[in-house]
C-alpha positions as MATLAB code, in Angstrom:
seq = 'XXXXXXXXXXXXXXXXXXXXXXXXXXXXXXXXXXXXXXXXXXXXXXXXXXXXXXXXXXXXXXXXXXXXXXXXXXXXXXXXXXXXXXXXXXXXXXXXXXXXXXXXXXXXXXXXXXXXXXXXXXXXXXXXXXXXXXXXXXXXXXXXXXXXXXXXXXXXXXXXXXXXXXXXXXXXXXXXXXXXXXXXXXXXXXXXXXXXXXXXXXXXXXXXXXXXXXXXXXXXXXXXXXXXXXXXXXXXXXXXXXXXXXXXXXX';
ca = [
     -63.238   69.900  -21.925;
     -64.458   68.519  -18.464;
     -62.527   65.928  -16.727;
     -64.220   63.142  -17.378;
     -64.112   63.430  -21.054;
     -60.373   64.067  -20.511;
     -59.895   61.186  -19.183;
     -61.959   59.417  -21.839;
     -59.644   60.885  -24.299;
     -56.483   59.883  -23.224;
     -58.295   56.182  -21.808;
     -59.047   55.844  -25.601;
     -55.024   57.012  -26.777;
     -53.719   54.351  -25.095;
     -56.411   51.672  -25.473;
     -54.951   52.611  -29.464;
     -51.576   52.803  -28.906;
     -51.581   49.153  -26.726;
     -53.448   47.739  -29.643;
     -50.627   48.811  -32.259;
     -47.833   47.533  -29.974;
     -49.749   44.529  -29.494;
     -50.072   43.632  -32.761;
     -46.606   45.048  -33.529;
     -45.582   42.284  -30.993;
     -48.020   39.502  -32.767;
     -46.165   39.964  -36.260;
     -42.394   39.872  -34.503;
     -43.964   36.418  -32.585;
     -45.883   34.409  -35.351;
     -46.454   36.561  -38.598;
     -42.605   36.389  -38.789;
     -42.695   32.686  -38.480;
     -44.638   32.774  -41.449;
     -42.142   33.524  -43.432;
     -39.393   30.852  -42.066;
     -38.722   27.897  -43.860;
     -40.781   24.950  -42.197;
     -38.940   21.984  -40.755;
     -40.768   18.840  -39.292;
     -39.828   16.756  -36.620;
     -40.648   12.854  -37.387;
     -41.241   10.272  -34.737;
     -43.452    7.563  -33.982;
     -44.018    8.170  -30.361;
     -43.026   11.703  -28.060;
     -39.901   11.892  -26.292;
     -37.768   14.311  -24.653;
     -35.440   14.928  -27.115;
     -37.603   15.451  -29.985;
     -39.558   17.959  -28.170;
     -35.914   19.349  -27.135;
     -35.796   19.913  -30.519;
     -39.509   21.741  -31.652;
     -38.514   24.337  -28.795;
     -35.257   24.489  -29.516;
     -34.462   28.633  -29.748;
     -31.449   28.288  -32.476;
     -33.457   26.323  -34.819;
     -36.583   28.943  -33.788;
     -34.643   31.463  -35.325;
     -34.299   29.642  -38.672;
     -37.305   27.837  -38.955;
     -40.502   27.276  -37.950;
     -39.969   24.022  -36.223;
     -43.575   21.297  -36.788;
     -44.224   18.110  -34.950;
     -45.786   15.861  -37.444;
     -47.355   13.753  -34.137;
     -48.522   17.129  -32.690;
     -50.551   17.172  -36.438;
     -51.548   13.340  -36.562;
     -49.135   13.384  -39.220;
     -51.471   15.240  -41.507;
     -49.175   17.262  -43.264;
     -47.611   17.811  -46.752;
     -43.569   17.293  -47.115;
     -43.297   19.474  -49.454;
     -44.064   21.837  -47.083;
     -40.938   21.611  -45.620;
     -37.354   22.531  -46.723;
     -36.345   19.659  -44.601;
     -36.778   17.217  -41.723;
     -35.527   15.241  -38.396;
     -36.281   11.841  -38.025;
     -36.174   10.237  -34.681;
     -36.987    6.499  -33.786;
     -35.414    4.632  -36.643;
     -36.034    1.389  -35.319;
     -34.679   -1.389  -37.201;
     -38.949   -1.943  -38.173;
     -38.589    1.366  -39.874;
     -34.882    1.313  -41.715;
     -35.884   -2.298  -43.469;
     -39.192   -0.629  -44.009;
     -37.610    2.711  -45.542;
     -35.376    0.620  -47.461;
     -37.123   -1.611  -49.078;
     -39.592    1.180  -50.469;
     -42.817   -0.551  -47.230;
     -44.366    2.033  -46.490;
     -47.374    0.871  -43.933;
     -47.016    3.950  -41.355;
     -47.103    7.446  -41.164;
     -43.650    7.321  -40.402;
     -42.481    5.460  -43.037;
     -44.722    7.194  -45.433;
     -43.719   10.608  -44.275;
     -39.920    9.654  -44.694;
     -40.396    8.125  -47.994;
     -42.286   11.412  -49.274;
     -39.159   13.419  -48.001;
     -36.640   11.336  -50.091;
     -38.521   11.367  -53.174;
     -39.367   14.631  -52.765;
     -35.622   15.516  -52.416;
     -35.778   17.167  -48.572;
     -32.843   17.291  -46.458;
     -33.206   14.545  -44.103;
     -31.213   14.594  -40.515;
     -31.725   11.231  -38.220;
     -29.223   11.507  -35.123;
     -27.290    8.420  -34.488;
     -28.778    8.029  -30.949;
     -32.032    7.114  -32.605;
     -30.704    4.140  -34.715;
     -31.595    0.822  -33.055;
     -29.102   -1.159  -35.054;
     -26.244    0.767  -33.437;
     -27.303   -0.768  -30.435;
     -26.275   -3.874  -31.672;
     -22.904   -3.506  -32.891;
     -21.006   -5.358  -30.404;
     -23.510   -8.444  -30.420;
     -24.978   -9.110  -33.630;
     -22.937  -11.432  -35.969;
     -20.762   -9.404  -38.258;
     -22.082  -10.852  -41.640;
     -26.068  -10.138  -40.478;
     -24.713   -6.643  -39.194;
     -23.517   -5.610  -42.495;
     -26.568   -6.535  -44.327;
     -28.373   -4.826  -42.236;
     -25.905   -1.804  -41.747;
     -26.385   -1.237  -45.911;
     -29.159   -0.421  -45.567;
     -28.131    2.956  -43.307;
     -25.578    3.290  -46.122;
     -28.468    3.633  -48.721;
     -30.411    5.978  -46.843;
     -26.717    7.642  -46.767;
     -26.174    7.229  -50.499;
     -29.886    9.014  -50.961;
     -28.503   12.439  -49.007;
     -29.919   11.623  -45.393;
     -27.531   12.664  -43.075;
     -26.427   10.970  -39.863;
     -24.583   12.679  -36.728;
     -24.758   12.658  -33.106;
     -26.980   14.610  -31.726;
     -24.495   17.287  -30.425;
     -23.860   17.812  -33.905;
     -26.945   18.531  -35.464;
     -27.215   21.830  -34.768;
     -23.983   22.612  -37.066;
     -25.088   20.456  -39.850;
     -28.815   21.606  -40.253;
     -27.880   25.168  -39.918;
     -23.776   25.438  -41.145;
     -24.076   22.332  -43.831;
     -21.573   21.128  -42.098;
     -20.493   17.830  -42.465;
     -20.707   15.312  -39.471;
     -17.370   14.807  -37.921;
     -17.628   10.914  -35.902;
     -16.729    7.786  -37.648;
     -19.512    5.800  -38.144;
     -20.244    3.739  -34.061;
     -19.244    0.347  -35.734;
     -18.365   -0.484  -39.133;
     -18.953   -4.690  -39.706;
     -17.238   -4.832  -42.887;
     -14.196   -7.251  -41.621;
     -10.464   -7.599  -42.278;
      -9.934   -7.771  -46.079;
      -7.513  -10.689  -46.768;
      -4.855  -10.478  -49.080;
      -3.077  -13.318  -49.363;
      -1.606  -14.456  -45.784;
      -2.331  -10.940  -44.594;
      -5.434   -9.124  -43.466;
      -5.589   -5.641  -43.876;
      -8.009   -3.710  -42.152;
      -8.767   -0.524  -43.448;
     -10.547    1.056  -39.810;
      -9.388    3.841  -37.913;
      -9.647    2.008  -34.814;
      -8.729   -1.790  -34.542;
     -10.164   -3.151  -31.619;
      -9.675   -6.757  -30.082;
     -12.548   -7.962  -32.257;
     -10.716   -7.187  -35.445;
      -7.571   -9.119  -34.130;
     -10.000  -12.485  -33.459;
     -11.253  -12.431  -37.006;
      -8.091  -12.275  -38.557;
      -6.440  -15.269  -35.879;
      -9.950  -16.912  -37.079;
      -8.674  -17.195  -40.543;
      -5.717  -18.380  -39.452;
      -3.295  -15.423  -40.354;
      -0.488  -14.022  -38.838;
      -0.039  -10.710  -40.073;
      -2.341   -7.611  -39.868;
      -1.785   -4.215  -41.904;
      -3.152   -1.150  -41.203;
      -2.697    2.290  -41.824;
       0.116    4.282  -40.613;
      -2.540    6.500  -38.464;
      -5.109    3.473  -37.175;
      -5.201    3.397  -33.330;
      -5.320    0.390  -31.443;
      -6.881   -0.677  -28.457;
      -4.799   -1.125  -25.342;
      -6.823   -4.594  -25.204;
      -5.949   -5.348  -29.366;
      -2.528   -4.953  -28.200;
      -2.574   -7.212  -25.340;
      -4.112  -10.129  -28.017;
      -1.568   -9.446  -30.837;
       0.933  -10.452  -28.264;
      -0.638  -13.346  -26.673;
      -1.340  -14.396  -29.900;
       1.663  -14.030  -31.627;
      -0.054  -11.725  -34.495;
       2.295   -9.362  -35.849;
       0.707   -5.822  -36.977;
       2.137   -3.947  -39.411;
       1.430   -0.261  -40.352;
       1.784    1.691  -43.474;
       0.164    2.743  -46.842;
      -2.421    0.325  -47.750;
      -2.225   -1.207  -50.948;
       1.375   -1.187  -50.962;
       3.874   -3.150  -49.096;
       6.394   -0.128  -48.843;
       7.496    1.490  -46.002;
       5.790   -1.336  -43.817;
       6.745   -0.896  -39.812;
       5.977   -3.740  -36.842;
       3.969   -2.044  -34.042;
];
């Protein structure tokens, strides 16, 4: 064999080995993918953190992560063994809950509750949370049961450190929900508030119905500020077992 066609040999060895690493490489990159379980990302508009999320490497290794936007929202839910919903604007949750569905968003999100998919929205992305300390606690509540449907239907809300764990562990998101606008329950002369955390705003809708006793349970924290209007106030707090009027201590 001359050189030349030694050459030509060995040219055409590799030229076949490169080709079977190659597409080696392809099936480890994308025919793997394949078989992953598909999970969408929902939004109306492209953000950082939803893209944070499609190239996110831990989910990668689960799933094969899909941007409905990156698809004009031309895809199939049950497609998908699940999916994470971004901008849930107050538009969208009265949409969602009242079964209006006028968007891709809304029709995309509707599909994936009827269809029974896991649904994640991080609490970030609700717009009514930005409204807790303003909005009138009566109109917050109606429109806060409305996140407690969605709730009720299996979607699950945590903060977006959190996610993670619940898509991939199950497990079960650890925060109290950012504001809670179901007041004081009065009982009798007393209110007793059944929140973890009792803040000063608590306090003035209990002096508002002109009581001077608050119970709450033997583990609630108060605020340093709660505290400081008790006092002024001359609004006695009592913790203990609610329900019962046993084993009732002052703070």
């Amino acid at each position: 064999m001359d050189i030349d066609a030694l050459i030509n040999a060995i040219y055409d060895k590799v030229q076949e080995r490169i080709s079977v690493q190659e597409s080696s490489g392809a099936c480890e990159t994308n025919g793997c993918d394949q078989d992953k379980p598909r999970f969408l990302i929902l939004a109306d508009a492209h953000g950082d953190i939803c893209h944070q999320a499609l190239e996110c490497p831990v989910l990668g290794r689960y799933y094969q992560m899909e941007c409905a936007l990156l698809m004009d929202c031309r895809c199939e839910i049950t497609d998908y063994e699940a999916v994470l919903a971004y901008t849930m604007t107050n538009e969208n949750l009265g949409k969602i809950a009242c079964g209006i569905i006028d968007s891709d968003y809304t029709r995309l999100f509707s599909q994936a509750l009827l269809a029974g998919r896991k649904i994640f929205v991080p609490e970030e992305e609700i717009e009514l949370f930005g409204y807790r300390e303003t909005a009138p606690a009566a109109y917050y509540a109606k429109m806060e049961a409305n996140i407690r449907l969605l709730q009720d239907s299996g979607v699950i809300i945590a903060p977006n450190r959190e996610l993670q764990a619940c898509i991939l562990d199950g497990k079960t998101p650890s925060s109290e929900p950012l504001y809670s606008p179901q007041g004081p329950r009065q009982e009798g002369r007393e209110f007793v508030i059944s929140k973890r955390v009792i803040t000063e705003r608590d306090l003035i809708a209990a002096k508002e119905q002109k009581v001077c006793c608050v119970v709450v349970d033997q583990r609630a924290i108060l605020t340093d500020l709660a505290r400081e209007y008790a006092g002024k106030q001359k609004i006695t707090i009592q913790r203990g077992c609610l329900g019962s009027s046993k084993g009732r201590q002052d703070v």
